[in-house]
matplotlib code that plots the C-alpha trace (Angstrom):
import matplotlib.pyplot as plt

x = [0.0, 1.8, 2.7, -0.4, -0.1, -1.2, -0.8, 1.2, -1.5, -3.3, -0.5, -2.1, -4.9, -3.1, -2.4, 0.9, 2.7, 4.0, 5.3, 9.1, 7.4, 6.4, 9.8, 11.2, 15.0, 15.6, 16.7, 15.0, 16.3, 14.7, 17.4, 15.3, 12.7, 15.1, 17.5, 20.5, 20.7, 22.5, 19.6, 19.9, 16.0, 13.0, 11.5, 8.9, 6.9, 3.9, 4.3, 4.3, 7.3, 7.8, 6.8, 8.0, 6.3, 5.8, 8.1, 11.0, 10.1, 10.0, 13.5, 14.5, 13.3, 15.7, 18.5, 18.4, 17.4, 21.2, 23.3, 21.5, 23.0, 26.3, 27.4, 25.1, 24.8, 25.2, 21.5, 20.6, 19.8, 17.3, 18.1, 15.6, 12.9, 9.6, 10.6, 7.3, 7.5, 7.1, 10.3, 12.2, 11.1, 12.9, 15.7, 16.3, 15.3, 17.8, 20.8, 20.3, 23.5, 25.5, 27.7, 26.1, 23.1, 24.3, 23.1, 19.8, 17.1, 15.6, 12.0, 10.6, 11.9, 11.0, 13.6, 13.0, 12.6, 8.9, 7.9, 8.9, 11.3, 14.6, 16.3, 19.6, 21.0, 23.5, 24.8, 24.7, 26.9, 26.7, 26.3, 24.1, 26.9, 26.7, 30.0, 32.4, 31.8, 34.6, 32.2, 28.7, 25.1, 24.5, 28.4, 28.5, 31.9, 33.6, 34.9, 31.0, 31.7, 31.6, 33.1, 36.4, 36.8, 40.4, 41.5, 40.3, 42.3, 45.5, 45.3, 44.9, 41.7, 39.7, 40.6, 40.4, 38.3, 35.9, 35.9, 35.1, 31.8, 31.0, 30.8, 28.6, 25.8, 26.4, 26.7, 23.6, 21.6, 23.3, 22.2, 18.4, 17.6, 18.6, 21.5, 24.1, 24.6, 28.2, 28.1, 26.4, 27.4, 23.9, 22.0, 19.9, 17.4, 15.4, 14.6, 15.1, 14.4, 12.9, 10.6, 9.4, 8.8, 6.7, 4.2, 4.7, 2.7, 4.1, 4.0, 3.2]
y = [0.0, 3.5, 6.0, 8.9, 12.1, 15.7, 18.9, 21.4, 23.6, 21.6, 21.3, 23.6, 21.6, 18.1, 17.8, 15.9, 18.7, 22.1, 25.3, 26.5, 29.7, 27.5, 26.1, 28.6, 29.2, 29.1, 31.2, 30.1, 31.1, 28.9, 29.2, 27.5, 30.3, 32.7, 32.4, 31.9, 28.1, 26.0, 26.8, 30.4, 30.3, 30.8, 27.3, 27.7, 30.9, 30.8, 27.5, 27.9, 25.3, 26.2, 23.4, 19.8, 17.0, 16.8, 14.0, 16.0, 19.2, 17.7, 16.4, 19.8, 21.3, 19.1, 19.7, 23.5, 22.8, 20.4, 23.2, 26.0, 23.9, 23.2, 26.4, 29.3, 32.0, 29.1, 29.1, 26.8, 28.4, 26.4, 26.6, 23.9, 21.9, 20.7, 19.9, 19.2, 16.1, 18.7, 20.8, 18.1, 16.9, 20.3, 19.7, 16.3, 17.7, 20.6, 18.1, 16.1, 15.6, 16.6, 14.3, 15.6, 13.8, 11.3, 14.7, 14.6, 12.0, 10.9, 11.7, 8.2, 7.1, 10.2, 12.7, 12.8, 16.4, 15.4, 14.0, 17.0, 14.7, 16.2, 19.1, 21.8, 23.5, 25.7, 27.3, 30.7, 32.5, 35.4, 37.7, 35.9, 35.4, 31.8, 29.9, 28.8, 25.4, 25.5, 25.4, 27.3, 25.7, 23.8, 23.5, 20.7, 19.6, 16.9, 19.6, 19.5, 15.2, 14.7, 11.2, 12.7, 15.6, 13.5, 13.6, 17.2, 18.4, 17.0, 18.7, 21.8, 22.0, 22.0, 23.8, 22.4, 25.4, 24.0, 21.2, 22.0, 24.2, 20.8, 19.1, 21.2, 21.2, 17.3, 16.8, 18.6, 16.8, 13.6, 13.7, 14.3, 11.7, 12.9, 10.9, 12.6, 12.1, 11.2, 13.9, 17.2, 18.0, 20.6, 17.6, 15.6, 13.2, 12.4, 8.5, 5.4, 6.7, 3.2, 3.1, 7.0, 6.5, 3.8, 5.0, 9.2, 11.8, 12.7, 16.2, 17.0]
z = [0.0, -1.2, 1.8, 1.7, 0.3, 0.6, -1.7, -0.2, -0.5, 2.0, 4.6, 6.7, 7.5, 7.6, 11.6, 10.8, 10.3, 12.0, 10.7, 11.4, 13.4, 15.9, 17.2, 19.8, 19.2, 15.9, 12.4, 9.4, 5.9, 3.1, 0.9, -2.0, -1.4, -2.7, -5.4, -3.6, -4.2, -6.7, -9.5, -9.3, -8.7, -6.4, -6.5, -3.7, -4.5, -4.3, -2.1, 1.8, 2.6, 5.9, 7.6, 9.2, 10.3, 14.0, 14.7, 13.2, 15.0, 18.1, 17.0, 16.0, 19.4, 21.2, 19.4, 20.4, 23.9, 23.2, 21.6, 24.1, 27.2, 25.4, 23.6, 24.4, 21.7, 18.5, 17.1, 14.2, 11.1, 8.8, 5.2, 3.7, 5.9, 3.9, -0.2, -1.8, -4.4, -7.2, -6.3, -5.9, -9.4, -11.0, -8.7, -10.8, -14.0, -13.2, -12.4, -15.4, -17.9, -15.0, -13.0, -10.0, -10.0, -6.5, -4.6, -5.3, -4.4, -7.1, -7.0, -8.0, -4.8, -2.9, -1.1, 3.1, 2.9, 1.0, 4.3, 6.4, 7.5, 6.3, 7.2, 5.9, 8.3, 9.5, 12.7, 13.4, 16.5, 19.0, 16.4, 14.0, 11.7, 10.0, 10.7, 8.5, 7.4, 4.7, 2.3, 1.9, 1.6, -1.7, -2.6, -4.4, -4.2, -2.2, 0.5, 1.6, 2.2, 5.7, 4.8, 3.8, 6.1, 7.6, 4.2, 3.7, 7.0, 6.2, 2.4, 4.1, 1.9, 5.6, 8.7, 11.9, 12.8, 10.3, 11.3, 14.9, 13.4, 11.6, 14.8, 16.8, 14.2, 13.7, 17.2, 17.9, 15.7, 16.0, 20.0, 19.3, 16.5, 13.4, 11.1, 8.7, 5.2, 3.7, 0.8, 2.6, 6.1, 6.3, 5.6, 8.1, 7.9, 11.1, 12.1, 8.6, 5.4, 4.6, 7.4, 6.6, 2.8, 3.6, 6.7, 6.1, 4.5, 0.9, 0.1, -3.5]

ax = plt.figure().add_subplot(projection="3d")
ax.plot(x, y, z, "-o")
ax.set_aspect("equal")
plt.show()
């Protein structure tokens, strides 16, 4: 039996899901909402994509109550939460005849951030500054791999400063039930893609 759906128009109605406004401690930027993203494009407007479902907001809400205890002053700074299906589809479309194709879900199978259940992030410090991650948002180059960070730091490619950024968001997240992808280190998904492709809501 396929996982339900909803338009995103409807979102506001469908009780799975809560909008980024109402999580206390937190920046949002929805980076795809403007057009500083790897496009060049708005890709939202008109949509209303700031939303998550309620099992990754309650996520998200401990991982600031985390990084508030640990290192007062770092905020997180949401760059992408809820992807509806159709966004995701010009993502793909966007991507093809490129060799960078490996980071992007493919939208037959369904990207987590469809289900609310996926989040880019960022940190932000005492000043609102973002931090330096070595790379910005959307770079889609291996310096954004988390996998090869080691490798990265003895190049010289990576600072350790970077790297120490790195950790605070993973840790953060990594503490409160979200998992890390190899390729993107703003990427998060929250609880097995497997298990939320099959019983979540879809957004179209």
């Amino acid at each position: 039996m396929p996982a339900p759906t909803v338009p995103c128009e409807a979102i506001a109605r469908h009780s799975d899901f809560r909008r980024l406004d109402s999580i206390a401690g937190i920046a949002v930027d929805l980076r795809y909402a403007t057009a500083d993203n790897f496009v060049g494009r708005d890709l939202y407007s008109p949509l209303d994509c700031r939303w998550l479902h309620k099992d990754a907001a309650a996520a998200l809400e401990a991982a600031v109550a985390w990084l508030a205890a640990r290192k007062p002053g770092y905020k997180l700074l949401v760059l992408d939460a809820l992807r509806p299906q159709r966004v995701q589809e010009q993502l793909w479309a966007a991507l093809q005849g490129t060799d960078l194709l490996t980071y992007i879900a493919d939208p037959a199978r369904g990207s987590i951030h469809s289900f609310g259940m996926a989040l880019d992030l960022t940190l932000l410090d005492a000043q609102g500054d973002e931090l330096d991650m070595g790379t910005g948002f959307d770079d889609l180059s291996e310096r954004s791999h988390p996998a090869l960070e080691a490798e990265l730091l003895a190049s010289g490619e990576l600072s350790a400063a970077h790297i120490e950024n790195r950790l605070w968001l993973r840790n953060a997240m990594h503490h409160n039930g979200w998992h890390g992808i190899n390729t993107e280190w703003w990427h998060f998904d929250c609880g097995d893609r497997m298990h939320v492709r099959r019983h979540y809501t879809r957004v179209l």
